[in-house]
C-alpha positions as CSV (number, residue, x, y, z in Angstrom):
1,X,166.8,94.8,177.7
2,X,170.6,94.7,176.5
3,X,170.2,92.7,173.4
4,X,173.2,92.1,171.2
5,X,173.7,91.8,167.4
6,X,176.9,90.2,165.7
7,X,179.1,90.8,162.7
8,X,179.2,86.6,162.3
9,X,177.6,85.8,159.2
10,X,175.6,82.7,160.6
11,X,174.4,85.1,163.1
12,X,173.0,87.6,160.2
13,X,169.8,89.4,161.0
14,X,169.6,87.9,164.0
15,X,169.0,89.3,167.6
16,X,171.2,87.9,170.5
17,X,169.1,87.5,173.5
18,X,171.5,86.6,176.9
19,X,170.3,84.8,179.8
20,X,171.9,85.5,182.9
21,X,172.1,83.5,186.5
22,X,173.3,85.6,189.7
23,X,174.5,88.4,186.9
24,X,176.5,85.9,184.3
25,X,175.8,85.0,181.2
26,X,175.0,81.0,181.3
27,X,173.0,80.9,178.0
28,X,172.1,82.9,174.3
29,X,169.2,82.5,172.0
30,X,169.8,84.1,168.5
31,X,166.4,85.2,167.0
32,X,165.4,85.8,163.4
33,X,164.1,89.3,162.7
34,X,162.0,88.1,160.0
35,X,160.2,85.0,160.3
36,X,159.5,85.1,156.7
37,X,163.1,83.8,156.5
38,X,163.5,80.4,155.7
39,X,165.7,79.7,158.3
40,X,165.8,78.2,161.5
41,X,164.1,80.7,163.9
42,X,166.2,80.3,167.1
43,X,169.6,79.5,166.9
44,X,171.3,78.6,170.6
45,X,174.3,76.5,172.1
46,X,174.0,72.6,172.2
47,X,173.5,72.8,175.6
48,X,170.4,71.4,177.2
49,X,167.7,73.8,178.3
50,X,165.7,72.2,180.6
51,X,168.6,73.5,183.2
52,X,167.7,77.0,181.7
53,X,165.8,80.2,182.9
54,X,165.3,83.3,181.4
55,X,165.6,85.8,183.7
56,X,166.5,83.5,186.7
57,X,167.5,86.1,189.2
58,X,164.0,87.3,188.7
59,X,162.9,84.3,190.9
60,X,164.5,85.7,194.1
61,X,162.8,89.3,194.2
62,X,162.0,90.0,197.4
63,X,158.7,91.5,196.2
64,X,155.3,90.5,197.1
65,X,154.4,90.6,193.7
66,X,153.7,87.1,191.9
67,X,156.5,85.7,190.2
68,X,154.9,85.2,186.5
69,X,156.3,82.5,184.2
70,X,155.9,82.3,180.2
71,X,156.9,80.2,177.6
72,X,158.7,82.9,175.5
73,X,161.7,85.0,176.2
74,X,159.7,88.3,174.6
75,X,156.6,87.4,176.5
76,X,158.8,87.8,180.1
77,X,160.8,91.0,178.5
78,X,157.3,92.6,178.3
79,X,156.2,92.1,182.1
80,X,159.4,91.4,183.8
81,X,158.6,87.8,184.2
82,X,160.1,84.5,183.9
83,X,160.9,82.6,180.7
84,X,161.3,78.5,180.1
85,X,162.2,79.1,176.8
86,X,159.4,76.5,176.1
87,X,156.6,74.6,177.2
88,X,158.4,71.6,178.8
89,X,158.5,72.2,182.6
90,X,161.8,70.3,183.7
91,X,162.8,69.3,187.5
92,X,165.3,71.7,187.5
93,X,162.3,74.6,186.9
94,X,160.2,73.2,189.3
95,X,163.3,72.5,192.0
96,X,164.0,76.6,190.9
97,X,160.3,77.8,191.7
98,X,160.0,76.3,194.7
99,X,162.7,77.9,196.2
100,X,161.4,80.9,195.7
101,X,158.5,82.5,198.2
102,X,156.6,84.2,195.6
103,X,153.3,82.8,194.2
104,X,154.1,81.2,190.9
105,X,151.6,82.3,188.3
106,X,151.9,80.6,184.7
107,X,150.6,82.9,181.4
108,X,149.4,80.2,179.2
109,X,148.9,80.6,175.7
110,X,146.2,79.5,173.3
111,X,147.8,77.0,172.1
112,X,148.4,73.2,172.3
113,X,151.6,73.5,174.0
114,X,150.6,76.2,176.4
115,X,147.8,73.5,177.0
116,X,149.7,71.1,178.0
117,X,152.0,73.2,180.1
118,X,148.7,74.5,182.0
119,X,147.5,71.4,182.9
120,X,151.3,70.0,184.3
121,X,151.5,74.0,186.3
122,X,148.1,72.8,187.6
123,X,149.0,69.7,188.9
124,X,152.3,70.9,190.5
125,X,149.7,73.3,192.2
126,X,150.9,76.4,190.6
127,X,148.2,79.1,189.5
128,X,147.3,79.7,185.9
129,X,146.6,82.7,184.2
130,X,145.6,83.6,180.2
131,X,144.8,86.9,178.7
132,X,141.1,86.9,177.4
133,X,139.0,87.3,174.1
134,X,141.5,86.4,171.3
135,X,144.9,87.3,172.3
136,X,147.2,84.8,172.4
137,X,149.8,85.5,174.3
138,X,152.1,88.5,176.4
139,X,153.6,89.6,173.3
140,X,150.3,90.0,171.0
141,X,148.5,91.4,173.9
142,X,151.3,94.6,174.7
143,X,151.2,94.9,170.7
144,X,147.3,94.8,170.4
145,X,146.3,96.4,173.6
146,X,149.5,97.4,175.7
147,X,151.5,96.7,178.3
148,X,148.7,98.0,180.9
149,X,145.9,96.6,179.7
150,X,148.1,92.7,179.5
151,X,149.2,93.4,183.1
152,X,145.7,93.9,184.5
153,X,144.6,91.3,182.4
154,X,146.9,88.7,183.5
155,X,146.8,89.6,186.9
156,X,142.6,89.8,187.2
157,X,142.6,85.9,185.4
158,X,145.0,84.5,188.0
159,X,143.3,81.2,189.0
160,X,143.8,77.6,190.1
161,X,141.8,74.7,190.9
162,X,138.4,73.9,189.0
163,X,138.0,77.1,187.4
164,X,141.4,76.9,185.9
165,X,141.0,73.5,185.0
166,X,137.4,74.2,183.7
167,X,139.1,77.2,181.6
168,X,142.0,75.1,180.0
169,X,139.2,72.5,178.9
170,X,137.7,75.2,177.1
């Protein structure tokens, strides 16, 4: 992914990460190398995000492949998928993934927030996914296992309905 670094002392040892929307930049996250830091770990414009998506032109593959959405910008670098940049699902995400024909498939992590974003995926009657035994999320699943083994993973869990809501509850 074309990352970018900057000579801007308020931007020290931090990664640029660009968003892009029909291929131009609309949005930048700067991330901390070290979260050991004690600074803020995401540094971004004031600009509000729930009119944001990683990855947005993502959403339009003509593929038949399922369109997957995760909270985290690293998470979707890993499988090609879909960022929020959050848990918060806004009407301009929802208005986005409708629009497109793919299935929508939502990687939640093991978390309180990825809870809560499973349920509202659920009720919107999108499909749920999570990666199993104790990995909780994309990015500690490519690290601990690899990029593979999270694919197939992902991909085998897809569910919605009771099951899905049985799992979250869990």
């Amino acid at each position: 992914y074309p990352f970018h670094l900057s000579l801007d002392p308020d931007f020290e040892n931090r990664i640029i990460i660009p968003y892009y929307r029909n291929s131009k930049l609309v949005y930048w996250q700067g991330r901390l190398f070290d979260d050991t830091e004690k600074k803020k770990r995401y540094v971004n414009p004031s600009v509000d995000k729930a009119g944001i998506l990683f990855n947005y032109d993502t959403v339009f593959d003509y593929t038949e492949k399922p369109l997957i959405i995760t909270e985290g910008v690293f998470d979707a670098i890993a499988i090609n998928g879909v960022a929020i940049a959050g848990s918060d699902l806004s009407q301009f995400h929802i208005a986005t993934f409708n629009k497109s024909r793919r299935d929508k498939v939502f990687v939640i992590d093991k978390d309180i927030k990825g809870y809560k974003l499973g349920k509202k995926a659920l009720e919107l009657g999108y499909n749920i996914t999570w990666l199993d035994g104790t990995i909780t999320d994309i990015n500690d699943g490519v690290i601990k296992m690899g990029k593979l083994w999270t694919v197939q993973n992902i991909l085998q869990n897809i569910s919605t309905g009771l099951y899905a809501k049985l799992w979250l509850e869990n």
